[in-house]
C-alpha positions in Angstrom: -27.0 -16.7 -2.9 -26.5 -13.2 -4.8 -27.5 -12.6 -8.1 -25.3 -14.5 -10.4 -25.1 -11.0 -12.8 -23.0 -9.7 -9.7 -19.3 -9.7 -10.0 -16.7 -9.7 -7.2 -14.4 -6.7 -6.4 -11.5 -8.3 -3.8 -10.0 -5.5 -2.6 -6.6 -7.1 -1.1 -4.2 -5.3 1.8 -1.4 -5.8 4.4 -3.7 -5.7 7.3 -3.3 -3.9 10.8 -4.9 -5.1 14.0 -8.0 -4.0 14.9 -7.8 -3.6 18.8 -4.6 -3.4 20.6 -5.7 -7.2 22.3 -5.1 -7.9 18.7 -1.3 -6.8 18.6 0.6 -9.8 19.0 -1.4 -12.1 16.9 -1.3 -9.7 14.8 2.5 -9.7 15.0 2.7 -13.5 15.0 1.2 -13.3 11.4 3.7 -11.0 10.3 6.4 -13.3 11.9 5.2 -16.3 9.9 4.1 -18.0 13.4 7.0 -16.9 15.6 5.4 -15.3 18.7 7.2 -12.1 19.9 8.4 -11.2 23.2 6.4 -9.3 25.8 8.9 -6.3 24.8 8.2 -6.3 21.4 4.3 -6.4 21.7 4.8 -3.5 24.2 6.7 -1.1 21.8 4.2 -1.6 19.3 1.0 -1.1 21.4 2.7 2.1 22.3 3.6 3.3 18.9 -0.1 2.3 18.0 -1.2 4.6 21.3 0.7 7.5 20.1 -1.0 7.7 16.9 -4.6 6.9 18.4 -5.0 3.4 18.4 -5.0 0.7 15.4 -8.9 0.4 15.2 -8.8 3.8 13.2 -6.2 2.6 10.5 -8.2 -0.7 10.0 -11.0 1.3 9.3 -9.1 3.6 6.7 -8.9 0.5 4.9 -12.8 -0.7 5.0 -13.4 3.3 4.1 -11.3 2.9 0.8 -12.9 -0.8 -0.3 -16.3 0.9 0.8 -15.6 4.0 -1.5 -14.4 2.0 -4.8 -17.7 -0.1 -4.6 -20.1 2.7 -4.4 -17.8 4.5 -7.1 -18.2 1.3 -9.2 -21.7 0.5 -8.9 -22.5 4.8 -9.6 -21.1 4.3 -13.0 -22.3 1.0 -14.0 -23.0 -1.5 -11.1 -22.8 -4.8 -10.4 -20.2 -5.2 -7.6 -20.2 -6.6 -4.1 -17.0 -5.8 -2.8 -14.7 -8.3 -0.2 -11.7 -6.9 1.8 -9.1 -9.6 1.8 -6.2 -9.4 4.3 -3.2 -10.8 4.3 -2.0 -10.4 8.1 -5.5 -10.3 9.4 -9.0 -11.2 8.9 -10.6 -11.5 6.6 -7.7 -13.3 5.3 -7.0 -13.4 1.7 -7.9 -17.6 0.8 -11.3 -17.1 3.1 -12.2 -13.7 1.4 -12.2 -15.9 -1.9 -14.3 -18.8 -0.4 -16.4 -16.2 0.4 -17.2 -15.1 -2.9 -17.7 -18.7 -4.0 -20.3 -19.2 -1.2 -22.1 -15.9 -2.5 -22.4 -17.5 -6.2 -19.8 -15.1 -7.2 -18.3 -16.5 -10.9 -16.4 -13.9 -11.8 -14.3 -11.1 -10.0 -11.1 -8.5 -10.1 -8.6 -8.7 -7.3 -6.6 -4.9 -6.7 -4.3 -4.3 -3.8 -4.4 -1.2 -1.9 -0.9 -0.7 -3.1 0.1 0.4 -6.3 3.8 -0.6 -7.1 4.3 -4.5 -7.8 6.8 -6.5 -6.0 7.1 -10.7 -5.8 7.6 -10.0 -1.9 4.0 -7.7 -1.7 1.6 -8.2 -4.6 2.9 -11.3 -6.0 1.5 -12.8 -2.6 -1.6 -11.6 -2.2 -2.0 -12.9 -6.5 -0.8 -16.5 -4.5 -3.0 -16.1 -1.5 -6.1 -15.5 -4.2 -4.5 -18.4 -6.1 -4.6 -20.9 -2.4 -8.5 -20.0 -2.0 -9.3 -20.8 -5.7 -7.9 -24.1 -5.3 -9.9 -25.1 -2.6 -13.2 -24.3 -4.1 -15.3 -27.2 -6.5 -15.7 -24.7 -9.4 -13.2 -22.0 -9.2 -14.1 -18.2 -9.8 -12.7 -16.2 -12.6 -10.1 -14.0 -10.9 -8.3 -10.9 -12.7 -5.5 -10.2 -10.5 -4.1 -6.4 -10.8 -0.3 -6.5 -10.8 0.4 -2.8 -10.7 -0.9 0.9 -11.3 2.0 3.2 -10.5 1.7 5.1 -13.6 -1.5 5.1 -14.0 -2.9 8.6 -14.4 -5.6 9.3 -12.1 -2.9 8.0 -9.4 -0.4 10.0 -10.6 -3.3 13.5 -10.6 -4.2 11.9 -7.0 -0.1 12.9 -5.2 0.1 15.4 -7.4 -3.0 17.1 -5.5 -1.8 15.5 -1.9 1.3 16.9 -2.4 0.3 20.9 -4.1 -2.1 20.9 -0.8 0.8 20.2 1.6 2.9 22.8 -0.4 0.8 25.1 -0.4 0.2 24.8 3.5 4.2 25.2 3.8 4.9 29.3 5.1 6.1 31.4 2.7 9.9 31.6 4.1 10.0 27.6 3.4 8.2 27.3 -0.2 11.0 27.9 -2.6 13.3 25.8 -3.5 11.1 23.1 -1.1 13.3 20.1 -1.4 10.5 17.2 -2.0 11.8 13.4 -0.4 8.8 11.0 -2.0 9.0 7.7 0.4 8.1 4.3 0.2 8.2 0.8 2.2 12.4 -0.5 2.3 12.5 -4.0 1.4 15.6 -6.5 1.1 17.9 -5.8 -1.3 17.7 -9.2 -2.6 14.3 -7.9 -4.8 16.7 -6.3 -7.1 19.2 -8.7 -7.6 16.0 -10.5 -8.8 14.9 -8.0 -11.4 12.0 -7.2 -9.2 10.3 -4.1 -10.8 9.8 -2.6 -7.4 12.3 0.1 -6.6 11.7 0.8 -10.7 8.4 1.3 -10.5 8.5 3.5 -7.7 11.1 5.8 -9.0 8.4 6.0 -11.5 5.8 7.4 -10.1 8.6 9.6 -8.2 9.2 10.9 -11.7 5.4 11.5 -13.1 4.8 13.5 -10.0 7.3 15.5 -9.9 7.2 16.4 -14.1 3.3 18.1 -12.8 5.5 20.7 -10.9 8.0 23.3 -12.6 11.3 22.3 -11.5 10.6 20.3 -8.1 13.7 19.6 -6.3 12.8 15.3 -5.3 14.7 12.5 -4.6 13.4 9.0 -3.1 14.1 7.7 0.4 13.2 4.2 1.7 11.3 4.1 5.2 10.2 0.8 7.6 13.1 -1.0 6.6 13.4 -4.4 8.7 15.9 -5.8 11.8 17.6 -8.2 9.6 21.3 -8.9 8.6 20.5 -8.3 5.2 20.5 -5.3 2.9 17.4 -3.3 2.9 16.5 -0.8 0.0 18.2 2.7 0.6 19.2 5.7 0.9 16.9 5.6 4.7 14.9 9.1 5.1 17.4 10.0 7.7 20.4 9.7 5.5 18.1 11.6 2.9 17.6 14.2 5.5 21.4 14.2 6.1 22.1 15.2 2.1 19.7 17.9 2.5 20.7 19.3 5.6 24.3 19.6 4.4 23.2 21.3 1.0 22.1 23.9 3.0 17.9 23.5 3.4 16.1 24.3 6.3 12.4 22.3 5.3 11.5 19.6 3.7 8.5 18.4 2.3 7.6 14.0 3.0 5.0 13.0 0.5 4.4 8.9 0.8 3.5 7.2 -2.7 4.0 3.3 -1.3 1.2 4.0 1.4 -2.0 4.8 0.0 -4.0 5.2 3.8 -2.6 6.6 7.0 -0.9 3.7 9.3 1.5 3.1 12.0 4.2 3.3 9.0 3.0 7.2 8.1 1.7 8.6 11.4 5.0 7.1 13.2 7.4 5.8 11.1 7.4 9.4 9.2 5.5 11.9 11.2 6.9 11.1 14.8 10.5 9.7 14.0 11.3 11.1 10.4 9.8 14.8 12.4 12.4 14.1 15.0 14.9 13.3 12.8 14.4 16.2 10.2 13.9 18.9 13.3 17.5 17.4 14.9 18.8 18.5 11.7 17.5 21.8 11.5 14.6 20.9 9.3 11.6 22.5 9.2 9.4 19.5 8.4 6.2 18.9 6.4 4.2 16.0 4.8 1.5 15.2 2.3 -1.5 13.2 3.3 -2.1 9.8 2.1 -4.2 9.4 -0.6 -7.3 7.2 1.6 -10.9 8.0 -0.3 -9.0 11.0 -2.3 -12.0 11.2 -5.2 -9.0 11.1 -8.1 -7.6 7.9 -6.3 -11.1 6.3 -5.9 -11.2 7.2 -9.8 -8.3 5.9 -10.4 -8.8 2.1 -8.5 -12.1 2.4 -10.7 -10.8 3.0 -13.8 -8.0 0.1 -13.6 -10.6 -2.4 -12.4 -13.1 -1.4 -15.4 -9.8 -1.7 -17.8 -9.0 -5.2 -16.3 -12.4 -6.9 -16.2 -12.6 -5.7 -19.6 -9.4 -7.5 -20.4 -7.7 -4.0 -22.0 -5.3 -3.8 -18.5 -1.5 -4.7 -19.3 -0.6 -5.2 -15.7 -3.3 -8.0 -15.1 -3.0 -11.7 -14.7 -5.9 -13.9 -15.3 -6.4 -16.7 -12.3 -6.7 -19.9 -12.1 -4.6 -20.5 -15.4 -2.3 -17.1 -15.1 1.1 -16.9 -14.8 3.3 -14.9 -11.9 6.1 -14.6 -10.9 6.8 -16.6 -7.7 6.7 -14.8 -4.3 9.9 -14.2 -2.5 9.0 -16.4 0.7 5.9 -19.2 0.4 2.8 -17.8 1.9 2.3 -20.8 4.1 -1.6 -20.3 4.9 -2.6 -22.3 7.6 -4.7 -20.2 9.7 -8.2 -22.6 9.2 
């Protein structure tokens, strides 16, 4: 039993496997119980042994919860923070029991992912929703829905990005063409008036208004093996426009991924490289935010704004309303 004065900070994420032993029930998560093939689990141990191994990208992810605690409790205290997963363990409904068990009565719930969608956040907000209802006495929850235009986020890629800019030689820096990038997802979302693709046009535009006349434009990466639409234009087809106006670089900067994963360090930095270079692209990209002391600030300053009850883009659980997440969560890992 903690001191009942403490309030709970449930930090919530996608998850990665820790350990490549951990790959395909890690990928049987993701695939809603369907076990892959023996191929599949292959290509994405080896994606995960190009780019070092998955136990480092887990740990990106303890790093950031670890750094928005000890940025809370230096200002005012009285957090214990809990990193909820959704793919992986801790998963999201046990990281809530969790809190219960501690004596936890009242907490704030941010993702490590700043633009709202009913197929990402509105989840996790139902996960955290599952876990409360199994609990005798349910814990006052305050469930962050977004912060793309927040700010200290926005002063967070605008640094990432002036450092990878100002890295770039000095035959490649003007006129850099900028693609900022985020996570495809089915074109269905905005059929649905799901604020996603909105939101992260958004934040493509706040970014780019800190620079004096920054060429940008928003590609879609990590889009799925399905029949359905996915979110566009891809970064190759963005790399195709550029190469045909006449650029030789471009510059990648990532505002859907907030930590360096399999979907940065391959997705972008190994295939979208390969892609950009068999165009004639010089190519460049900015580093993910991770423990970046304005995005740390930034976390901070939207948790303080929502326990206070001042944040817009909150919802209050148990009672709260959501919007309903595009496929059920289904938790029945216990």
């Amino acid at each position: 039993m903690v001191d009942s004065s403490l309030r709970g900070l449930l930090v919530v994420a996608n998850g990665t496997p820790e350990t490549l032993d951990d790959v395909r029930p890690y990928l049987t998560l993701i695939r809603h119980g369907d076990e892959p093939s023996d191929e599949v689990v292959e290509e994405v141990s080896d994606r995960y042994r190009m780019v070092g191994g998955p136990s480092a990208l887990y740990q990106a992810t303890v790093d950031q919860m670890k750094a928005l605690v000890s940025r809370l409790n230096w200002s005012n205290g009285g957090y214990r923070g809990y990193l909820a997963i959704k793919h992986w363990h801790p998963y999201i409904p046990e990281a809530v029991e969790q809190m219960a068990e501690d004596g936890i009565e009242q907490a704030v719930a941010i993702a490590l992912a700043p633009h709202y969608s009913t197929m990402t956040v509105s989840q996790y907000v139902d996960y955290v929703r599952e876990g409360l209802q199994r609990l005798e006495r349910p814990i006052d929850v305050v469930c962050v829905r977004s912060y793309h235009d927040e700010p200290l986020y926005i002063d967070a890629v605008e640094e990432r990005l002036r450092e990878a800019v100002e890295a770039v030689p000095a035959e490649h820096r003007a006129d850099l063409p900028v693609i900022f990038t985020a996570r495809s997802l089915p074109e269905t979302v905005l059929r649905e008036g799901d604020p996603y693709h909105e939101q992260l046009l958004e934040t493509g535009r706040l970014v780019a208004e800190r620079f004096e006349d920054l060429n940008w434009r928003f590609a879609f990466t990590s889009q799925g093996e399905t029949n359905d639409g996915w979110l566009g234009p891809t970064l190759g087809e963005s790399l195709d426009e550029l190469a045909s106006e006449g650029h030789d670089a471009v510059a990648v900067c990532t505002v859907g991924f907030v930590s360096e994963h399999l979907e940065t360090l391959y997705d972008i930095d190994i295939e979208g490289r390969k892609d950009a270079e068999a165009r004639g692209l010089a190519f460049y990209r900015a580093a993910t935010l991770g423990t970046s002391e304005r995005y740390i600030a930034a976390l901070a300053e939207v948790v303080r704004q929502a326990e206070a009850g001042t944040y817009a883009n909150a919802v209050r659980l148990p009672d709260g309303e959501l919007e309903a997440p595009g496929h059920p969560t289904g938790f029945t890992r216990r």
